[in-house]
C-alpha positions in Angstrom: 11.3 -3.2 29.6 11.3 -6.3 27.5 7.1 -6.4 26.4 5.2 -4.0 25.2 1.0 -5.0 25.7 -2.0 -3.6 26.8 0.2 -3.9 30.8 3.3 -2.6 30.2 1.7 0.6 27.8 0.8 3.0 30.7 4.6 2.7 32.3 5.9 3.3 28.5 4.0 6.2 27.7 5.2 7.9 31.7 9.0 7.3 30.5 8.0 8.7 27.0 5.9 11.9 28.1 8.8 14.1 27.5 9.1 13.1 23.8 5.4 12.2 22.9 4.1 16.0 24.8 0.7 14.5 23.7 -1.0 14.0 27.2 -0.8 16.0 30.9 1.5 13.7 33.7 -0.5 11.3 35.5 -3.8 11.8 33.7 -5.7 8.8 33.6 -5.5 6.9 30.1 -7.5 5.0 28.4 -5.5 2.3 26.0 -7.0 -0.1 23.3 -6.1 -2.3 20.9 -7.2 -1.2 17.3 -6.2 -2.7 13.6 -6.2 -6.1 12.0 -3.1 -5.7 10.5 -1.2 -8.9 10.0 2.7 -7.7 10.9 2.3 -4.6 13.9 0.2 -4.0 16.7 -1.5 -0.6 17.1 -3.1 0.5 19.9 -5.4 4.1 20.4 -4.4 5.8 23.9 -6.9 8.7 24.9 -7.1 11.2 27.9 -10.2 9.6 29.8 -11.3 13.2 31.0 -10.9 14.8 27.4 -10.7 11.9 25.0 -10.1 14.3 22.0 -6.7 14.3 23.4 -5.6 11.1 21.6 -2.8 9.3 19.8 -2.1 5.8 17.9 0.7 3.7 18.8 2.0 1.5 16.4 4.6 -1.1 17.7 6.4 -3.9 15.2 7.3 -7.3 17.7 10.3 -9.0 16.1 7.8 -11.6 14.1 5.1 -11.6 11.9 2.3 -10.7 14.6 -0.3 -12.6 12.7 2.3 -15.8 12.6 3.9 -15.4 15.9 7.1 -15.9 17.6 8.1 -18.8 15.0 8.1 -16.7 12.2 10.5 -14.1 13.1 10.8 -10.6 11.6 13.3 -7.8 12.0 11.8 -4.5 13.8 13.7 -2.3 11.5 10.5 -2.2 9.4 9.1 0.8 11.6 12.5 3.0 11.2 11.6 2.7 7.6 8.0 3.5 8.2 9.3 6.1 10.4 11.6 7.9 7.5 9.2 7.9 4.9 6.7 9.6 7.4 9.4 12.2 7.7 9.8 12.3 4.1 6.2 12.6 3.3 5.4 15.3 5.5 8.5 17.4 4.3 7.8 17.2 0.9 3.7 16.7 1.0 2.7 17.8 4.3 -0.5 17.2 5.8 -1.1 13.9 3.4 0.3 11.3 5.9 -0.3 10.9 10.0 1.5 13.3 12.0 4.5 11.9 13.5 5.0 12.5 17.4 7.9 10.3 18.5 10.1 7.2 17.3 11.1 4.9 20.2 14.2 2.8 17.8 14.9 0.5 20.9 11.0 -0.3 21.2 10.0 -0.1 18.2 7.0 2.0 18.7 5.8 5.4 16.1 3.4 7.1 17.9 1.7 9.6 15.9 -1.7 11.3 15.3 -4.8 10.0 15.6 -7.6 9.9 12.9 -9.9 8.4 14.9 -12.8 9.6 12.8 -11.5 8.4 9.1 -12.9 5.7 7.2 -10.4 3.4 5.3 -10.6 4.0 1.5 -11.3 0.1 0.7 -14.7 0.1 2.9 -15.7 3.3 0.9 -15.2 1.8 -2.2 -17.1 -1.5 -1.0 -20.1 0.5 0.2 -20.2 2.1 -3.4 -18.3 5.9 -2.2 -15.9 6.7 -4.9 -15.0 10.0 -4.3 -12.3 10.9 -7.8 -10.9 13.8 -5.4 -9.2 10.8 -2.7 -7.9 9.7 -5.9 -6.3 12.8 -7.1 -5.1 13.3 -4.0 -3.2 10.2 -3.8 -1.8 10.7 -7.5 -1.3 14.2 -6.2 0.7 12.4 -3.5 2.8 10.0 -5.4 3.6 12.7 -8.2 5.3 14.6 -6.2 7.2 12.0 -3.6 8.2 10.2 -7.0 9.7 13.0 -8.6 10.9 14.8 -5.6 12.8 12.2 -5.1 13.4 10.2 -8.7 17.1 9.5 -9.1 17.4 12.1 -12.6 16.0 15.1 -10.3 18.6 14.7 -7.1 22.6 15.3 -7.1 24.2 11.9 -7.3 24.9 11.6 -3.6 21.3 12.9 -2.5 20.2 9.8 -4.5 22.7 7.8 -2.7 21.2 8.9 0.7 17.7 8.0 -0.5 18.5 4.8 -1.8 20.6 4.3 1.4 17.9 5.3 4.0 15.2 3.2 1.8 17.1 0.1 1.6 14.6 -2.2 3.1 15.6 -5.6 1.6 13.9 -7.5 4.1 10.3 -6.4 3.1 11.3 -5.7 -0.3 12.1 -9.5 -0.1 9.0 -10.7 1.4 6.7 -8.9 -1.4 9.1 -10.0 -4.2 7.8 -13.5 -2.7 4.2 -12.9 -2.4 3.3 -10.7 -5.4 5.5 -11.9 -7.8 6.7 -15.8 -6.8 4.2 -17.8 -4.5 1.1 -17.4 -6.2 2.2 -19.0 -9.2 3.6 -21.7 -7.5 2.6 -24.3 -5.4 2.8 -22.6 -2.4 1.7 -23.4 1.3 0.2 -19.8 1.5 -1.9 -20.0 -1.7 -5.7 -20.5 -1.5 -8.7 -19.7 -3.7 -12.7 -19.7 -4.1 -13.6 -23.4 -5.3 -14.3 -23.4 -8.8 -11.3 -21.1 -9.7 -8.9 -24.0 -9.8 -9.1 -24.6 -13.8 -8.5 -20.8 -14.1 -5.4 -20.8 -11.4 -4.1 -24.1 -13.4 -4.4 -22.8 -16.7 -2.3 -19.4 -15.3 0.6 -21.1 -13.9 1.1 -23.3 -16.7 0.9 -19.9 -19.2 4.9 -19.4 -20.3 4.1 -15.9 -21.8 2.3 -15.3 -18.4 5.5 -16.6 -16.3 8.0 -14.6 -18.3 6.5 -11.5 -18.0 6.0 -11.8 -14.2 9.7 -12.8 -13.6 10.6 -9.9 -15.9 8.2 -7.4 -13.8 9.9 -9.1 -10.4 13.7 -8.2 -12.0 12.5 -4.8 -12.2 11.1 -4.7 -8.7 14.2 -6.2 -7.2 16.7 -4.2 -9.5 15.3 -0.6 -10.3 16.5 1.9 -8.3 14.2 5.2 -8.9 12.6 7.1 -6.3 11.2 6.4 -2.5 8.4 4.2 -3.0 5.7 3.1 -0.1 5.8 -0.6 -1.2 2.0 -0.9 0.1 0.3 1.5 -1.2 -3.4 0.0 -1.7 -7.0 0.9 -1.0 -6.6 -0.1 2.6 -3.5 1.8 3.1 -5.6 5.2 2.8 -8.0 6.3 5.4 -10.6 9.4 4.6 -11.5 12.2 6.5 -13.6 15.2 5.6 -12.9 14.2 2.1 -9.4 14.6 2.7 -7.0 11.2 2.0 -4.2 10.3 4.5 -1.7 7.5 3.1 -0.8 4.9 6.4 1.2 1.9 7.0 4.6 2.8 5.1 7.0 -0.1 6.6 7.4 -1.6 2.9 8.9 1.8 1.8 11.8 1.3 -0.4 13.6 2.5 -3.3 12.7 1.1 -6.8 10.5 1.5 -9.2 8.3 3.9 -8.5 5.4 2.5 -11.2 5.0 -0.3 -8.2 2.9 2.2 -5.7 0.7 3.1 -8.9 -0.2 -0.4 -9.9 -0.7 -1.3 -6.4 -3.3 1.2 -6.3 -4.7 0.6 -9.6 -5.3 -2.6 -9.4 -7.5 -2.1 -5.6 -9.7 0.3 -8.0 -9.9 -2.9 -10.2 -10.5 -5.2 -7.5 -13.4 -2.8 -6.7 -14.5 -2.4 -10.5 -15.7 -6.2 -10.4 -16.8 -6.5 -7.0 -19.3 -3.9 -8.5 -20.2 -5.9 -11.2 -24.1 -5.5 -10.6 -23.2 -1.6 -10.2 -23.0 0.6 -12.9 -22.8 3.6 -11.3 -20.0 2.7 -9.2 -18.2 1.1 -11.9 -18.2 4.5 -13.5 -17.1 6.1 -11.1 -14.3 3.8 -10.0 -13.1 4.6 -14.3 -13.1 8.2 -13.3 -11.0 7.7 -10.8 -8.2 5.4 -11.9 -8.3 7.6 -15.1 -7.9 10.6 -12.4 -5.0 9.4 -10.5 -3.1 8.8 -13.7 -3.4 12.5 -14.9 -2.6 14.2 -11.3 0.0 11.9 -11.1 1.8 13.1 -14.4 0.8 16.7 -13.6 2.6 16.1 -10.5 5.4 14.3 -11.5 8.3 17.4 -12.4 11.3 16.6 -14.1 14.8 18.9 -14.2 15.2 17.8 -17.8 11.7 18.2 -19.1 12.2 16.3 -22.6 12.8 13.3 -20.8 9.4 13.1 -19.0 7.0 11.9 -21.7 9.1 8.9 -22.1 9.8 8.7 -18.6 6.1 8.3 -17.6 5.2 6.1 -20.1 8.2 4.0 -18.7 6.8 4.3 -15.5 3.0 3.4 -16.8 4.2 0.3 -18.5 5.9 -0.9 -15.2 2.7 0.6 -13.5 0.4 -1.6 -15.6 2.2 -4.9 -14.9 2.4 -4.5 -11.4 -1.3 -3.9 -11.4 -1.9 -7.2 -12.7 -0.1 -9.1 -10.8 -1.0 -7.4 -7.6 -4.9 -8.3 -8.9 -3.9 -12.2 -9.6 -2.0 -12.5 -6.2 -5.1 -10.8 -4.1 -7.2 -13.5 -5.8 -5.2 -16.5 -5.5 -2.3 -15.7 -3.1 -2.2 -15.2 0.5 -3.4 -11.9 1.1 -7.0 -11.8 -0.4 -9.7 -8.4 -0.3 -12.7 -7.8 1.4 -14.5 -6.3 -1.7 -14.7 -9.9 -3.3 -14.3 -11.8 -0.2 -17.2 -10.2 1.7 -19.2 -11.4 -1.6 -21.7 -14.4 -0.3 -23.2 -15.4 -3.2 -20.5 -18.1 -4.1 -21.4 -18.3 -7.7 -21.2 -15.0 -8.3 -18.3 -14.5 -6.4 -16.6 -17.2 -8.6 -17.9 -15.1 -12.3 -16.6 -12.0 -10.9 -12.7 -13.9 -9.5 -12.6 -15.6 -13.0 -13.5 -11.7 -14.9 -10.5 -9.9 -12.7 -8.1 -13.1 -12.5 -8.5 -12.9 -16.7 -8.1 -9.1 -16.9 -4.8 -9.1 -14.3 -3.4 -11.9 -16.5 -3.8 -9.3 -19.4 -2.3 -6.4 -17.6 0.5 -8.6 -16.8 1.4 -10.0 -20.9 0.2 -6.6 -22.3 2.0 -4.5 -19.9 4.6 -3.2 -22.4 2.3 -2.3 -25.4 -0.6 -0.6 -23.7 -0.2 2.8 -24.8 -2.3 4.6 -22.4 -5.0 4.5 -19.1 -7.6 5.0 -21.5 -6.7 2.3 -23.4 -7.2 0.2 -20.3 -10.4 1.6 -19.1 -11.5 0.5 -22.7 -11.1 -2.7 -21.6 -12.9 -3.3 -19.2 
């Protein structure tokens, strides 16, 4: 079997049965396609007679789905989406999708269905900040960061980390669109009209430019724990007030400050979207204040004098990558619904110039910003 669509899926899932075990043999299934993701396709298959009996199938075709066959892609990004499911469920259980099966050869995860979760970005957009997601996910990253941070494992159990994780070929394509092409003229780059002076002025700024390529060096060359790679607001879905982190084919290892900022900087995505908000402004503070002091309750180290410094390591890289995961959502490629789904275009353009100004000072004040409340103070 060469394709894998909506045709093909019912002969698959016969010749997987006896590794999947979800569904009785023979029973009539009903398969759709779900997700608007821009690499995989995912499909939901349910039991017709008891649809509660239900899975998600996520297959990776060898090119960027969204592109098509002329921009090809290796389909090695699942088995690394695949072992940091593993990964996560051994050392956090419960916080990440069930895992059912791993076809290699197909390139296909099935795994659990959370059919009735909401994706953490549309919560935040319809003004839901709940600050217990977000200790959850600092929860989560405290201890996958330290459980696996290179000063906590024997040398060789680093090695097999660092060996399992090494996913140069997405590590390679965000290096490109975080830290390179949207300060560049690039093919890929767009932005809201009117925001032009603003993107000039930032790719022209030589402190700005240095301290990205530094941040980039330290995203390409630091080698400290498993880190998703993608770990943003859209990359958690909610359920009875419970977070579940998704979509882990970025997962590498390096600097584990990257999945923080990435997170961070969704909150501050948010945090101007909400600029008419107060409320939820507030509560998106709490929040990013909350994931920072789960996460360093979390985060355990086998030499315990080291950790202060360690974490404020870690929070300086964190802080950077924020920014420049802010300025690339805003003038990059990959743009968010919270500002994007804004229709007033005026004040869609005051609130892309307010967060485009405040990732740009993330980004050159990364290394002397002593702490997250320091940050919130600035907003």
């Amino acid at each position: 079997m060469t394709e894998f669509n909506l045709a093909t899926l019912p002969d698959y899932l016969h010749q997987r049965h006896e590794k999947i075990r979800i569904f009785e043999p023979e029973v009539p299934l009903r398969i759709e396609e779900i997700g608007d993701g821009n690499l995989n396709t995912v499909y939901r298959v349910s039991d017709v007679a008891h649809p509660e009996r239900s899975l998600v199938l996520k297959h990776a075709p060898p090119y960027i789905k969204i592109l098509g066959p002329d921009y090809p892609l290796s389909t090695e990004r699942l088995t690394y989406e695949s072992r940091a499911l593993e990964i996560y469920n051994q050392l956090v259980s419960g916080t990440v999708p069930a895992q059912y099966d791993f076809d290699a050869a197909m390139s296909v995860i099935a795994m659990e269905d959370l059919r009735e979760a909401s994706v953490l970005r549309d919560d935040l957009i319809a003004g839901k900040v709940d600050p217990s997601i977000a200790e959850q996910v600092g929860r989560f990253m405290g201890i996958v960061h330290s459980q696996t941070y290179v000063d906590n494992a024997p040398k060789a159990t680093a090695q097999h980390y660092s060996q399992q994780f090494a996913n140069t070929t997405m590590q390679s394509i965000t290096a490109d669109y975080v830290f390179t092409f949207p300060f560049t003229e690039h093919e890929t780059n767009f932005c809201t009209s009117g925001l032009e002076p603003d993107v000039r002025q930032l790719k022209a700024d030589a402190d700005f430019l240095q301290q990205a390529a530094h941040l980039k060096h330290i995203f390409l060359t630091t080698q400290q724990g498993v880190t998703h790679g993608d770990l943003h607001t859209g990359s958690v879905l909610v359920q009875n007030n419970t977070a579940k982190v998704i979509d882990a084919e970025f997962a590498f290892y390096g600097p584990v400050g990257f999945d923080i900022g990435l997170y961070w900087a969704n909150y501050l995505l948010s945090f101007f979207s909400h600029q008419d908000t107060s409320h939820v402004q507030s509560a998106l503070k709490i929040a990013i204040v909350q994931t920072w002091q789960t996460y360093t309750a979390e985060f355990k180290l086998v030499d315990s004098d080291l950790k202060a410094q360690t974490l404020q390591n870690i929070f300086h890289d964190a802080i950077g990558f924020a920014g420049l995961e802010m300025l690339r959502r805003l003038v990059g490629a990959a743009h968010v619904k919270d500002i994007e789904g804004i229709v007033n275009l005026p004040w869609k353009l005051s609130v892309e110039k307010a967060a485009l100004q405040f990732g740009t000072t993330l980004v050159k004040q990364h290394q002397s910003l002593r702490d997250i409340a320091s940050v919130i103070e600035m907003l």
